[in-house]
N, CA, C and O atoms as a Tripos MOL2 file, in Angstrom:
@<TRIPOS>MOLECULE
protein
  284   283    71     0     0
PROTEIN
NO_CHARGES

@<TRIPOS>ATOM
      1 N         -14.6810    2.7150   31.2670 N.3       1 UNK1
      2 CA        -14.9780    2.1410   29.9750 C.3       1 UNK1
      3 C         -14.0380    0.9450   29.7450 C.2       1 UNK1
      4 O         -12.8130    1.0060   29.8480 O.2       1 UNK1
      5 N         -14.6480    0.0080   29.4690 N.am      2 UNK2
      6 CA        -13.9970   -1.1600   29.0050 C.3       2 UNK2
      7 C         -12.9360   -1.3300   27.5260 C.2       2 UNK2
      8 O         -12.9910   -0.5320   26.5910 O.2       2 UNK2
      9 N         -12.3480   -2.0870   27.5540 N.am      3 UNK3
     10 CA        -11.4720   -2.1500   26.2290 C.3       3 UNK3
     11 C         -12.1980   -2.4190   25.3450 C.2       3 UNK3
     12 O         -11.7810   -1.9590   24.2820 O.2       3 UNK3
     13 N         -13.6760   -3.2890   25.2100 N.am      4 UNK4
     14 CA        -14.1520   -3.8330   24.4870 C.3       4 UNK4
     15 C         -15.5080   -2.3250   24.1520 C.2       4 UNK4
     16 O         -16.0680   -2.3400   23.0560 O.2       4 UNK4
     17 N         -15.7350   -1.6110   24.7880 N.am      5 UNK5
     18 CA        -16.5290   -0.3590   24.8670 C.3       5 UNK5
     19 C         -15.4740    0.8130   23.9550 C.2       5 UNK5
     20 O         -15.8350    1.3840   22.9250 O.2       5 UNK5
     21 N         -14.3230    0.9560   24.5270 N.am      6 UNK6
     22 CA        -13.4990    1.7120   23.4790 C.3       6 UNK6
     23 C         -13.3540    1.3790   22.1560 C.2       6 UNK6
     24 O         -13.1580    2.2160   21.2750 O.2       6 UNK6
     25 N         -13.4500    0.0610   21.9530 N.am      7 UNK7
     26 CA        -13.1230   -0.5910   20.4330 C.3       7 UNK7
     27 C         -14.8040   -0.1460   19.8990 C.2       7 UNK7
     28 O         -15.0120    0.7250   19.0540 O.2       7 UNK7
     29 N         -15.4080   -0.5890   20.2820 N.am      8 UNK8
     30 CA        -16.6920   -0.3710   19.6160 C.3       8 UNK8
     31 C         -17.0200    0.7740   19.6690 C.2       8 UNK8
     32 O         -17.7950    1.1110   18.7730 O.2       8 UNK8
     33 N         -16.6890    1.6550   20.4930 N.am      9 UNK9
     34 CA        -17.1250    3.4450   20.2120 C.3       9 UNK9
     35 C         -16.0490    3.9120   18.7640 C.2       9 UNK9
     36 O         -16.5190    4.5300   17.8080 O.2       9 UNK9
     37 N         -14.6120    3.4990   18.8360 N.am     10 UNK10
     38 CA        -14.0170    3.3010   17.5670 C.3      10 UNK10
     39 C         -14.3470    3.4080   16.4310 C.2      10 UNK10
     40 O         -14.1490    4.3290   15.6380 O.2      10 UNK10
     41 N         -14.9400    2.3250   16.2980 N.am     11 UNK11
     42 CA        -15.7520    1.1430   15.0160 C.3      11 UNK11
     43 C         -16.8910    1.9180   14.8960 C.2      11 UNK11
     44 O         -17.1480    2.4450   13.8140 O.2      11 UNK11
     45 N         -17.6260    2.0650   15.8830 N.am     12 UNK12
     46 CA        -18.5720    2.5780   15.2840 C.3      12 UNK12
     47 C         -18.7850    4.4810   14.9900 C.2      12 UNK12
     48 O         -19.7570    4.9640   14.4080 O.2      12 UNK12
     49 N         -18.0410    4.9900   15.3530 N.am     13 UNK13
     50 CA        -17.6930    6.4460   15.1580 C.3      13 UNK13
     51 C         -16.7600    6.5320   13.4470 C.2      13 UNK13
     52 O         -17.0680    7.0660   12.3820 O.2      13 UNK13
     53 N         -15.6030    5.7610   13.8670 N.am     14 UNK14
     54 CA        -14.5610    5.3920   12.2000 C.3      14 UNK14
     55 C         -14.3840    5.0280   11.3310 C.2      14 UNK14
     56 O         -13.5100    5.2410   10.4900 O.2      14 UNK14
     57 N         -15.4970    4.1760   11.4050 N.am     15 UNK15
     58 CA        -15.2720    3.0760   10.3150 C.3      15 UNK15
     59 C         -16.1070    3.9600    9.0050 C.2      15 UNK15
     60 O         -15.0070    4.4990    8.8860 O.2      15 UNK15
     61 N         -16.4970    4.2500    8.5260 N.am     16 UNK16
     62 CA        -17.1670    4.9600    7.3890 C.3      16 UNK16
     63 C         -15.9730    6.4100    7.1690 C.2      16 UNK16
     64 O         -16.1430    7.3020    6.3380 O.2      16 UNK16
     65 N         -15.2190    6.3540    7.7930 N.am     17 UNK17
     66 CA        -13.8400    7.3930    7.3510 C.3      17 UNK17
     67 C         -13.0770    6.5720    6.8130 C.2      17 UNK17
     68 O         -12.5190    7.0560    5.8280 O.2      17 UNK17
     69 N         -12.7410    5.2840    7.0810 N.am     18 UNK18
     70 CA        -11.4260    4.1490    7.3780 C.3      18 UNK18
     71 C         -11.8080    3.4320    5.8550 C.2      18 UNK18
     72 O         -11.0700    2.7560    5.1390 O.2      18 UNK18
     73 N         -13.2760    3.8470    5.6280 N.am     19 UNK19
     74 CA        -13.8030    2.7870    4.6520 C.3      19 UNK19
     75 C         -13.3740    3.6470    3.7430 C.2      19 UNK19
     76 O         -12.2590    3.5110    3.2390 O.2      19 UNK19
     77 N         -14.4710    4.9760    3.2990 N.am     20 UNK20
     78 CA        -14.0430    6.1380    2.5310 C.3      20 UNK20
     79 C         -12.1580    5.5490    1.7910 C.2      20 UNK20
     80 O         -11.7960    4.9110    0.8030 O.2      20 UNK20
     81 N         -11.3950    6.2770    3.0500 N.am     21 UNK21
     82 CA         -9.6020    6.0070    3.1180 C.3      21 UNK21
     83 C          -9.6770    4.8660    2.5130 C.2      21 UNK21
     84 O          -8.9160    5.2310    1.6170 O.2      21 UNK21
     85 N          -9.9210    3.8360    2.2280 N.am     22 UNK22
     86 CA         -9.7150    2.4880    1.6440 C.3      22 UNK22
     87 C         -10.0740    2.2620    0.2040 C.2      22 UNK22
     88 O          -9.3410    1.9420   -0.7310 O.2      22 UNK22
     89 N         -11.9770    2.6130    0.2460 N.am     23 UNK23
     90 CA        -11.9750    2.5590   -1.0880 C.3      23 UNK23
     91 C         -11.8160    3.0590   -2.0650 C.2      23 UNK23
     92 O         -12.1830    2.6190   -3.1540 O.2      23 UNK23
     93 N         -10.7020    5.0120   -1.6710 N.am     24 UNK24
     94 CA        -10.5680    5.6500   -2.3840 C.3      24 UNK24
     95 C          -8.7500    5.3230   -3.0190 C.2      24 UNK24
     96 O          -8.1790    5.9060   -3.9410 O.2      24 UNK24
     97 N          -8.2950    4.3750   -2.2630 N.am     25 UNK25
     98 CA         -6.9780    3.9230   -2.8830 C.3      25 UNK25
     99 C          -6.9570    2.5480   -3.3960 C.2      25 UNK25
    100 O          -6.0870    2.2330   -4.2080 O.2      25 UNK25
    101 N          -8.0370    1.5040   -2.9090 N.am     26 UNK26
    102 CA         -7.4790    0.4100   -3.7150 C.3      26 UNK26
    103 C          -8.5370   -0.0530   -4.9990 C.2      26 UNK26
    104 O          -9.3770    0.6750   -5.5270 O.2      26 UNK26
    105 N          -8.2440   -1.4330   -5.3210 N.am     27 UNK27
    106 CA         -8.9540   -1.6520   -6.8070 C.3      27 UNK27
    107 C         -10.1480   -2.2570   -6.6490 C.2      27 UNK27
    108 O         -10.5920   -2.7630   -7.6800 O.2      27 UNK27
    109 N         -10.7890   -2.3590   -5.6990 N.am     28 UNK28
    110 CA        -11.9230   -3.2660   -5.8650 C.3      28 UNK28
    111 C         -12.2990   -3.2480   -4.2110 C.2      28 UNK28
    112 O         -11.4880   -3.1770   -3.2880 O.2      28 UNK28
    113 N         -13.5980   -3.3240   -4.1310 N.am     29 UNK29
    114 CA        -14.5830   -3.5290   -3.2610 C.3      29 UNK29
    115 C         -13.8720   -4.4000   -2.5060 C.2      29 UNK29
    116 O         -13.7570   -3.9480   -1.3670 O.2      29 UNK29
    117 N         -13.0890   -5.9620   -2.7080 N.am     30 UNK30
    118 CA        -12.4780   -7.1760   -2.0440 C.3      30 UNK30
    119 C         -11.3690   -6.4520   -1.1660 C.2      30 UNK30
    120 O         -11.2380   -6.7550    0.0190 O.2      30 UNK30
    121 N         -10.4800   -5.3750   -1.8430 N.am     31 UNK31
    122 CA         -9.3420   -5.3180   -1.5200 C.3      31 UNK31
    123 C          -9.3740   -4.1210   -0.1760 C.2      31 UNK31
    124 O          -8.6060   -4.2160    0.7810 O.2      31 UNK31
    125 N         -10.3460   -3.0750   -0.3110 N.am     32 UNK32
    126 CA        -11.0550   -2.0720    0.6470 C.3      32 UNK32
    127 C         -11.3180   -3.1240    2.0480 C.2      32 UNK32
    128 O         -10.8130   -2.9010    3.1490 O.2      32 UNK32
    129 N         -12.0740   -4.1140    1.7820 N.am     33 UNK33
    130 CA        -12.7880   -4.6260    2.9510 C.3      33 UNK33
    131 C         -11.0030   -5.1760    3.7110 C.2      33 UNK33
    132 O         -10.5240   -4.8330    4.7920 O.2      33 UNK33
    133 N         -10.6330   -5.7470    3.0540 N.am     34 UNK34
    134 CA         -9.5820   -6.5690    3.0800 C.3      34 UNK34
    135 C          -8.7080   -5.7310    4.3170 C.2      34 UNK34
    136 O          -8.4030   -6.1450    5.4360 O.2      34 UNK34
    137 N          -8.3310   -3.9410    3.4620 N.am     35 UNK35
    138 CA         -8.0670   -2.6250    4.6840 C.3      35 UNK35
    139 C          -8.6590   -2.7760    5.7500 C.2      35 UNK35
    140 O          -8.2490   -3.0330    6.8820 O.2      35 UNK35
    141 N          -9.8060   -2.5770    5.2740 N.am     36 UNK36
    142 CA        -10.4120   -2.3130    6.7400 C.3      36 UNK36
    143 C         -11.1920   -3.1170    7.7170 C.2      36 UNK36
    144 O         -12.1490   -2.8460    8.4420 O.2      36 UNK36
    145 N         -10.2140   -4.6040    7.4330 N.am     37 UNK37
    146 CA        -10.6530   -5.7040    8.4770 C.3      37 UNK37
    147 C          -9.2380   -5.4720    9.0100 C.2      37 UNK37
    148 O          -8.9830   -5.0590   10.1420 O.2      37 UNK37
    149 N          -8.5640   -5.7100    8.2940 N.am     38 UNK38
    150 CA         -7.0090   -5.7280    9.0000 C.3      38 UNK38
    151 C          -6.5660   -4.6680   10.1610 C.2      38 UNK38
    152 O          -5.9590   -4.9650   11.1900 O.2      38 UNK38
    153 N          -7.0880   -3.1140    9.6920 N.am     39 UNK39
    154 CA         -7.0930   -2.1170   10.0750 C.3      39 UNK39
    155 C          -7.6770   -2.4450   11.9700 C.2      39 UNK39
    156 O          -7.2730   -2.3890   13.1310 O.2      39 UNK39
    157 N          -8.6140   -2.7150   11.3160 N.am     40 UNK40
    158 CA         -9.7180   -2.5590   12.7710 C.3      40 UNK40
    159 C          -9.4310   -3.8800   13.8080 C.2      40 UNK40
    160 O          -9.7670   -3.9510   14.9900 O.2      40 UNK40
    161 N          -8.5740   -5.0920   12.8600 N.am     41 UNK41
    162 CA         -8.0130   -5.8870   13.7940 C.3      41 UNK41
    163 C          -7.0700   -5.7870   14.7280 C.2      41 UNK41
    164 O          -6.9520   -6.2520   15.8620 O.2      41 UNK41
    165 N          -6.2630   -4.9290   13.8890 N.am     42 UNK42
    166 CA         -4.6890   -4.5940   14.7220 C.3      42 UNK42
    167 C          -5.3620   -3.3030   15.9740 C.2      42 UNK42
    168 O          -4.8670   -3.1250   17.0870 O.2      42 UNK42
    169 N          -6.4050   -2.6470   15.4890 N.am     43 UNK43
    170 CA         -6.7830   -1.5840   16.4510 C.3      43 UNK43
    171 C          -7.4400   -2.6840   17.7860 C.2      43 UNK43
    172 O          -7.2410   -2.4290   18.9730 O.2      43 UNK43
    173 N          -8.2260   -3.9010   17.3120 N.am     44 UNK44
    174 CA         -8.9780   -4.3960   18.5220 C.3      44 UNK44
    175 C          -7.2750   -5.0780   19.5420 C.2      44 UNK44
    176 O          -7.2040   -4.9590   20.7650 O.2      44 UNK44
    177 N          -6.2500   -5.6580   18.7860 N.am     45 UNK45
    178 CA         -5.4500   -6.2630   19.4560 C.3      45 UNK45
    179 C          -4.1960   -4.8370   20.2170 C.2      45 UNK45
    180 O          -3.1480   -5.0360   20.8310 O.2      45 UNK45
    181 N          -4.8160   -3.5610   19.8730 N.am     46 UNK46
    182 CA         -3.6980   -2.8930   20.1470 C.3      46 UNK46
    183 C          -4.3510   -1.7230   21.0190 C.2      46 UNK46
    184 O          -3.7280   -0.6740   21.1800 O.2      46 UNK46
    185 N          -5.6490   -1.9220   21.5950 N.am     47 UNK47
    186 CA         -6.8630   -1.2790   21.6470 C.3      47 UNK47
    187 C          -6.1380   -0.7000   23.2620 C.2      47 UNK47
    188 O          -6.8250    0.1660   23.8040 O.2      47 UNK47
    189 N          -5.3880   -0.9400   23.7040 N.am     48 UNK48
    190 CA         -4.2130    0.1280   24.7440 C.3      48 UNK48
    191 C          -3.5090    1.3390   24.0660 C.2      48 UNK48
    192 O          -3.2970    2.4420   24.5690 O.2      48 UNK48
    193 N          -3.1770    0.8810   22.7580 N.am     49 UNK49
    194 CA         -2.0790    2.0250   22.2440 C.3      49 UNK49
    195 C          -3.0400    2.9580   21.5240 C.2      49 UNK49
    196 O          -2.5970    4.0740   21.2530 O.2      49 UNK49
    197 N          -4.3690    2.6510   21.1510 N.am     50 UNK50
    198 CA         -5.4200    3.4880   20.3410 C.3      50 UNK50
    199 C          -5.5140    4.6770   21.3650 C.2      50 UNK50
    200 O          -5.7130    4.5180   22.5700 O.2      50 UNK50
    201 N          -5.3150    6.1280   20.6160 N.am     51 UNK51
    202 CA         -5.5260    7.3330   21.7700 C.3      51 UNK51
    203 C          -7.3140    7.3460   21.5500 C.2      51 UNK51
    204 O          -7.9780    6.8910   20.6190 O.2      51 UNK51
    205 N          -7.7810    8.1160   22.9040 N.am     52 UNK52
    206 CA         -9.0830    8.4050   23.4300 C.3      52 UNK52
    207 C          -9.4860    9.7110   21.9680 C.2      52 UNK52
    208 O          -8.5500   10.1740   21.3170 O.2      52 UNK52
    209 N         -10.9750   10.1310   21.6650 N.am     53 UNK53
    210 CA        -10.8800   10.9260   21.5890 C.3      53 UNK53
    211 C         -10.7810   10.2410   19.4590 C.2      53 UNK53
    212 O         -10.7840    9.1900   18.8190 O.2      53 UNK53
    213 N         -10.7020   11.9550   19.2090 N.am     54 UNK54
    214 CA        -10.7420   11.9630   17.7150 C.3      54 UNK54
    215 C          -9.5180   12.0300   17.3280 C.2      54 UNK54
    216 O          -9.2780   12.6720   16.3060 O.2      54 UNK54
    217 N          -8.7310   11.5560   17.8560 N.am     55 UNK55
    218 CA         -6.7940   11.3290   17.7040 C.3      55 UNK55
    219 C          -7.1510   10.2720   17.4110 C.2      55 UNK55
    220 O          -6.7380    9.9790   16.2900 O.2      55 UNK55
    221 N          -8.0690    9.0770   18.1250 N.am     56 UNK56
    222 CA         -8.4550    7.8270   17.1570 C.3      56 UNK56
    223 C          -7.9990    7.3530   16.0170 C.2      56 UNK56
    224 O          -7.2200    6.4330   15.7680 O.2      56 UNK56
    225 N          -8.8300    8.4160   15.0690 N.am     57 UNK57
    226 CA         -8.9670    8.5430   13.6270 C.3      57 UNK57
    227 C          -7.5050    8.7860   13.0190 C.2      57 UNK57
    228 O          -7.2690    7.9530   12.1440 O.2      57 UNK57
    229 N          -6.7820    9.4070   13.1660 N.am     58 UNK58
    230 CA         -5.8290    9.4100   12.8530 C.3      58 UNK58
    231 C          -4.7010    8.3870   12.7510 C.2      58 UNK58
    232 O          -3.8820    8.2070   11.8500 O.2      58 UNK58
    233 N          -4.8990    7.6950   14.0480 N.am     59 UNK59
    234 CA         -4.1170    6.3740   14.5730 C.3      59 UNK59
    235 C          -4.7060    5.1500   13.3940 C.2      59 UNK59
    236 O          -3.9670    4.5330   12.6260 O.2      59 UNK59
    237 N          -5.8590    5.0330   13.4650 N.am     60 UNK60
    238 CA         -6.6810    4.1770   12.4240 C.3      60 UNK60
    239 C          -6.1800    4.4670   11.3770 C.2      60 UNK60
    240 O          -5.8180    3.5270   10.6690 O.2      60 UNK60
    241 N          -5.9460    6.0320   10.8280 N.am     61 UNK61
    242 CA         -5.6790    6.3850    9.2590 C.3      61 UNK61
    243 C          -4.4350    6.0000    9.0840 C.2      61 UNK61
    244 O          -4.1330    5.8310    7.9020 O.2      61 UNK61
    245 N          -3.2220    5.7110   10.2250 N.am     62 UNK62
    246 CA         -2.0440    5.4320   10.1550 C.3      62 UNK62
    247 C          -2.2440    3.8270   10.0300 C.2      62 UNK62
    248 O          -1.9560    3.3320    8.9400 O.2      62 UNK62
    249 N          -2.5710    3.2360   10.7460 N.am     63 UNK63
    250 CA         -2.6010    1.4690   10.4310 C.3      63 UNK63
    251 C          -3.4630    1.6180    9.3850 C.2      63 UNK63
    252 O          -3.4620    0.4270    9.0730 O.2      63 UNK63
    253 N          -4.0770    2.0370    8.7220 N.am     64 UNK64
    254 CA         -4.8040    1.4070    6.9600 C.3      64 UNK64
    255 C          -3.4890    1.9990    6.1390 C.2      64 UNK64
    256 O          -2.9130    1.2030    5.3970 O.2      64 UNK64
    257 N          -2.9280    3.5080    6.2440 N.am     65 UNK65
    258 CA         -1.9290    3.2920    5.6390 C.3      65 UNK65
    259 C          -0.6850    2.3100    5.3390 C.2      65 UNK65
    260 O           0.1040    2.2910    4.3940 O.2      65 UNK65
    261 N          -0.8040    1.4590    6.5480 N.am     66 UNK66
    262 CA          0.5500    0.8410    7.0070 C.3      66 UNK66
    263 C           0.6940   -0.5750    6.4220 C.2      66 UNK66
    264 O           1.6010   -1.3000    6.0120 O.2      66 UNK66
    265 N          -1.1030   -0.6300    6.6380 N.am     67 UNK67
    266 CA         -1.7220   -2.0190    5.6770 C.3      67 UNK67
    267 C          -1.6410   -2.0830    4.2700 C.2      67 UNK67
    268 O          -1.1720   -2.9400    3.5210 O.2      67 UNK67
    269 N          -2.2800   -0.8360    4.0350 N.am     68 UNK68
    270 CA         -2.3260   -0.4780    2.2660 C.3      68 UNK68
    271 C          -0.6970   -0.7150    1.6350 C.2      68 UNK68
    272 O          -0.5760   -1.0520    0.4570 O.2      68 UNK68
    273 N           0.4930   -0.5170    2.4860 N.am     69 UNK69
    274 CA          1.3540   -0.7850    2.2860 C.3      69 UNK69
    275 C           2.0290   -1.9480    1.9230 C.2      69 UNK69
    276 O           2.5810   -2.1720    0.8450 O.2      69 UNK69
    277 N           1.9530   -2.6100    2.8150 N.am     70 UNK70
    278 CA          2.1160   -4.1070    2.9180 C.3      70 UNK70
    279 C           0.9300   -5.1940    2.0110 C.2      70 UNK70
    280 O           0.8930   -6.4120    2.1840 O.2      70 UNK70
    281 N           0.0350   -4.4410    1.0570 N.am     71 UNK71
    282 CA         -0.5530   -5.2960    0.6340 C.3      71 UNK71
    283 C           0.3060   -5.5480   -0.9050 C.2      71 UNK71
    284 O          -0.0590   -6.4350   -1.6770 O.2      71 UNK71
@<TRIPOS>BOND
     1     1     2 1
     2     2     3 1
     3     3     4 2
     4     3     5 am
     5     5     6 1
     6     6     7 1
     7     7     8 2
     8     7     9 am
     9     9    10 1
    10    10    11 1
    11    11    12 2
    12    11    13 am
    13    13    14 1
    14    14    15 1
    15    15    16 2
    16    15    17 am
    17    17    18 1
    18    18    19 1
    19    19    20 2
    20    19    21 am
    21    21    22 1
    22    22    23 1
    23    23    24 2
    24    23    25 am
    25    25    26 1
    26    26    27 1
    27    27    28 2
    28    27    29 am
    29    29    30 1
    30    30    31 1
    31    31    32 2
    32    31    33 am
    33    33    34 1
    34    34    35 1
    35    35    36 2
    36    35    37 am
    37    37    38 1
    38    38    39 1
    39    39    40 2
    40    39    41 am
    41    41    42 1
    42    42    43 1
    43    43    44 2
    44    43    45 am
    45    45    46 1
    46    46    47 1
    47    47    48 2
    48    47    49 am
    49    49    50 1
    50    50    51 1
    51    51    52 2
    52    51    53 am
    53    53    54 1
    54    54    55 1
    55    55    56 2
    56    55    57 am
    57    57    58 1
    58    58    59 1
    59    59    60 2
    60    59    61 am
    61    61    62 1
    62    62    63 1
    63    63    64 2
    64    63    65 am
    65    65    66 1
    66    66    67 1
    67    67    68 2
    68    67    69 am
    69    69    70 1
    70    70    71 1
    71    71    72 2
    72    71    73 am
    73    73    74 1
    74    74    75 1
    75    75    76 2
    76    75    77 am
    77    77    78 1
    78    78    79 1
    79    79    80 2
    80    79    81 am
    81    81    82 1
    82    82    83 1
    83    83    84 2
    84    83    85 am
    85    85    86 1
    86    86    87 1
    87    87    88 2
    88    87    89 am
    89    89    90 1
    90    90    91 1
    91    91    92 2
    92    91    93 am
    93    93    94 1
    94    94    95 1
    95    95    96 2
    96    95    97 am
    97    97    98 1
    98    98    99 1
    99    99   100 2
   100    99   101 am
   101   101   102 1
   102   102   103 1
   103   103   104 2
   104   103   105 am
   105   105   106 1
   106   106   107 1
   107   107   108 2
   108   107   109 am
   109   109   110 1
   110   110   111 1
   111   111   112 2
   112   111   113 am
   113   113   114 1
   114   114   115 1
   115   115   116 2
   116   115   117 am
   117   117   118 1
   118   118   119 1
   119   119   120 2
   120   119   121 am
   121   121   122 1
   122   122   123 1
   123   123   124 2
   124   123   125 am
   125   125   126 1
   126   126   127 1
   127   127   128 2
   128   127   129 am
   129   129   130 1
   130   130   131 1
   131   131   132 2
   132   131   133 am
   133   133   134 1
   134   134   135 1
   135   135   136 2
   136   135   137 am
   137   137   138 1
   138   138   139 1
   139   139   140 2
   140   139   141 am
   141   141   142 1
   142   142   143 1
   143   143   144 2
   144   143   145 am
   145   145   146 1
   146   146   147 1
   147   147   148 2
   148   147   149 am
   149   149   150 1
   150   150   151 1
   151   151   152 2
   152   151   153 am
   153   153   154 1
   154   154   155 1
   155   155   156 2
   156   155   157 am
   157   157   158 1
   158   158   159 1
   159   159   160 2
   160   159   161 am
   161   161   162 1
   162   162   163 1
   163   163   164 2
   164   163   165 am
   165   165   166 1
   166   166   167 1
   167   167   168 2
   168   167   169 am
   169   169   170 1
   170   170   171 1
   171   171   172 2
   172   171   173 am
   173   173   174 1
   174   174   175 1
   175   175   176 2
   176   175   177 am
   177   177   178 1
   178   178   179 1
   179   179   180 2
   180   179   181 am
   181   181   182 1
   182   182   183 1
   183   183   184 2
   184   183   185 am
   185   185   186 1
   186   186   187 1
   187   187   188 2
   188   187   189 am
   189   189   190 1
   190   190   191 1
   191   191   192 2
   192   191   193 am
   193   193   194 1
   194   194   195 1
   195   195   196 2
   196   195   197 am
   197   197   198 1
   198   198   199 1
   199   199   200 2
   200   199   201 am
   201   201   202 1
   202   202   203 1
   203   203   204 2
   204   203   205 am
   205   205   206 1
   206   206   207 1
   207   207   208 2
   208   207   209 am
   209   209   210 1
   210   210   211 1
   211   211   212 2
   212   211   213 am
   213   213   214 1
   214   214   215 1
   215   215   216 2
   216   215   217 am
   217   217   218 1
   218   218   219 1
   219   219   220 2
   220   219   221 am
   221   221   222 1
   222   222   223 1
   223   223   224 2
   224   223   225 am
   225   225   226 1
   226   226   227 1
   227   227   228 2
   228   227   229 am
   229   229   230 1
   230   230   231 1
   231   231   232 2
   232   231   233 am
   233   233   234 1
   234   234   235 1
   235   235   236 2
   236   235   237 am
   237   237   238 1
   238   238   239 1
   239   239   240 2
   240   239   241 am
   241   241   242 1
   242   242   243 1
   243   243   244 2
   244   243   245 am
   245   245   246 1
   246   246   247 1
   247   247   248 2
   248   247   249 am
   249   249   250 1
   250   250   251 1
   251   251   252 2
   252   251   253 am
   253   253   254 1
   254   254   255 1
   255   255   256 2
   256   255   257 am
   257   257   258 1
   258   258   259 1
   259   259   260 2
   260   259   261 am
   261   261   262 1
   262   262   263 1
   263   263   264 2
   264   263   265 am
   265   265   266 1
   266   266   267 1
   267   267   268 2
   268   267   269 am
   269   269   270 1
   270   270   271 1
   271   271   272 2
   272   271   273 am
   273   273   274 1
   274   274   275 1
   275   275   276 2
   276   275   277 am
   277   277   278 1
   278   278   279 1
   279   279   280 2
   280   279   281 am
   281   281   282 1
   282   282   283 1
   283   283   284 2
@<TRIPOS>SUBSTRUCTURE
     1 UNK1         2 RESIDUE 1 A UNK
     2 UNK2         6 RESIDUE 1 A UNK
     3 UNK3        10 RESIDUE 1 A UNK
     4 UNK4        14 RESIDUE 1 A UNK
     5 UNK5        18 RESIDUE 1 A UNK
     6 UNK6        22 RESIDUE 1 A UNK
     7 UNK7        26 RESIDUE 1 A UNK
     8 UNK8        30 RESIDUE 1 A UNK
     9 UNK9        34 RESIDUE 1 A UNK
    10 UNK10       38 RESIDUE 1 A UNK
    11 UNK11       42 RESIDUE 1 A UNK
    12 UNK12       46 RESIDUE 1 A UNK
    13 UNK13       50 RESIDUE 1 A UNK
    14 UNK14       54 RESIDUE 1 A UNK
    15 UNK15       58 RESIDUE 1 A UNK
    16 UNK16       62 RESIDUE 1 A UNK
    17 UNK17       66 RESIDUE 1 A UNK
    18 UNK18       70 RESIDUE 1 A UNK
    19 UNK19       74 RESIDUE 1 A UNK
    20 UNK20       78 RESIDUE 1 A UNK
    21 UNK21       82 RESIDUE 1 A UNK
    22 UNK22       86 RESIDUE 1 A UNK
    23 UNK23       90 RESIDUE 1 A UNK
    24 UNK24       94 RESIDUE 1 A UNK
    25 UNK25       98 RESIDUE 1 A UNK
    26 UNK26      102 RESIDUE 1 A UNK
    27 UNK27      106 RESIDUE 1 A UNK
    28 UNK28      110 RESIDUE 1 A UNK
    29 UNK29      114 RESIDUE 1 A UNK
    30 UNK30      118 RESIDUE 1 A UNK
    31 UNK31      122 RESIDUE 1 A UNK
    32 UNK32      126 RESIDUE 1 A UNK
    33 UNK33      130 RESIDUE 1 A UNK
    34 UNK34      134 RESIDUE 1 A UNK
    35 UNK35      138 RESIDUE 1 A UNK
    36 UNK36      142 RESIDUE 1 A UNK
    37 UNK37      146 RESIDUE 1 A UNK
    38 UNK38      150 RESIDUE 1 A UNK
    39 UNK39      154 RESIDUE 1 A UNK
    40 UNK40      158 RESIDUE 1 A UNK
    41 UNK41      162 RESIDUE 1 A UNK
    42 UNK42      166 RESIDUE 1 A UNK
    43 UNK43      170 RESIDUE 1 A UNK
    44 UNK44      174 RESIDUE 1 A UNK
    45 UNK45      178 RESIDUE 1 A UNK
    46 UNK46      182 RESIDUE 1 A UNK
    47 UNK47      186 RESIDUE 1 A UNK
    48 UNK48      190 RESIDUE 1 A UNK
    49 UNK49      194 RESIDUE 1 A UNK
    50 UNK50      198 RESIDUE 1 A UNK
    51 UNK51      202 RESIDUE 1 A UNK
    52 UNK52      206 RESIDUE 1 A UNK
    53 UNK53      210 RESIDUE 1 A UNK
    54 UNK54      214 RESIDUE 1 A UNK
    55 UNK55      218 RESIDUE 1 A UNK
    56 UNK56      222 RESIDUE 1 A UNK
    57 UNK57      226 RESIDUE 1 A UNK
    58 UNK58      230 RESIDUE 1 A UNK
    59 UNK59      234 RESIDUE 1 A UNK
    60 UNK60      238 RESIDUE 1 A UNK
    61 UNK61      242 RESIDUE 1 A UNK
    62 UNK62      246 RESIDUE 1 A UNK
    63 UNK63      250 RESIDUE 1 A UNK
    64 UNK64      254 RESIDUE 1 A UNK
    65 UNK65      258 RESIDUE 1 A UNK
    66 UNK66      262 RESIDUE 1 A UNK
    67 UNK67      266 RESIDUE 1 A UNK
    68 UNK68      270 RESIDUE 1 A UNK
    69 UNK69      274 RESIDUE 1 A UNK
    70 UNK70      278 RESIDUE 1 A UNK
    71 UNK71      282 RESIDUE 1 A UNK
């Protein structure tokens, strides 16, 4: 499997959890997307350190936290 096959099995398995996680902490529709572009960016540039598997999700739930932080 390719790096670019792992990111998109990712994305498309997580992202409706990652979204959920987002728009249930910030203020507005802008600021959610805002999570979970950032989120899924740092996952495509870090898409070695992302674990296989539904440990994924967790790793993802840790970078939106990390984002939500820093916003």
């Amino acid at each position: 499997m390719t790096q670019r096959d792992r990111f998109e099995a990712a994305y498309d398995a997580y992202y409706p959890a990652i979204h959920q996680y987002a728009a249930r902490r910030t203020g507005s529709p802008d600021d959610a997307a805002d999570v979970i572009s950032e989120t899924f960016l740092t996952a495509w540039r870090r898409i070695g350190d992302v674990p296989e598997g539904e440990r994924a999700l967790l790793w993802l739930y840790g970078m939106a936290r990390r984002v939500l932080a820093n916003q």
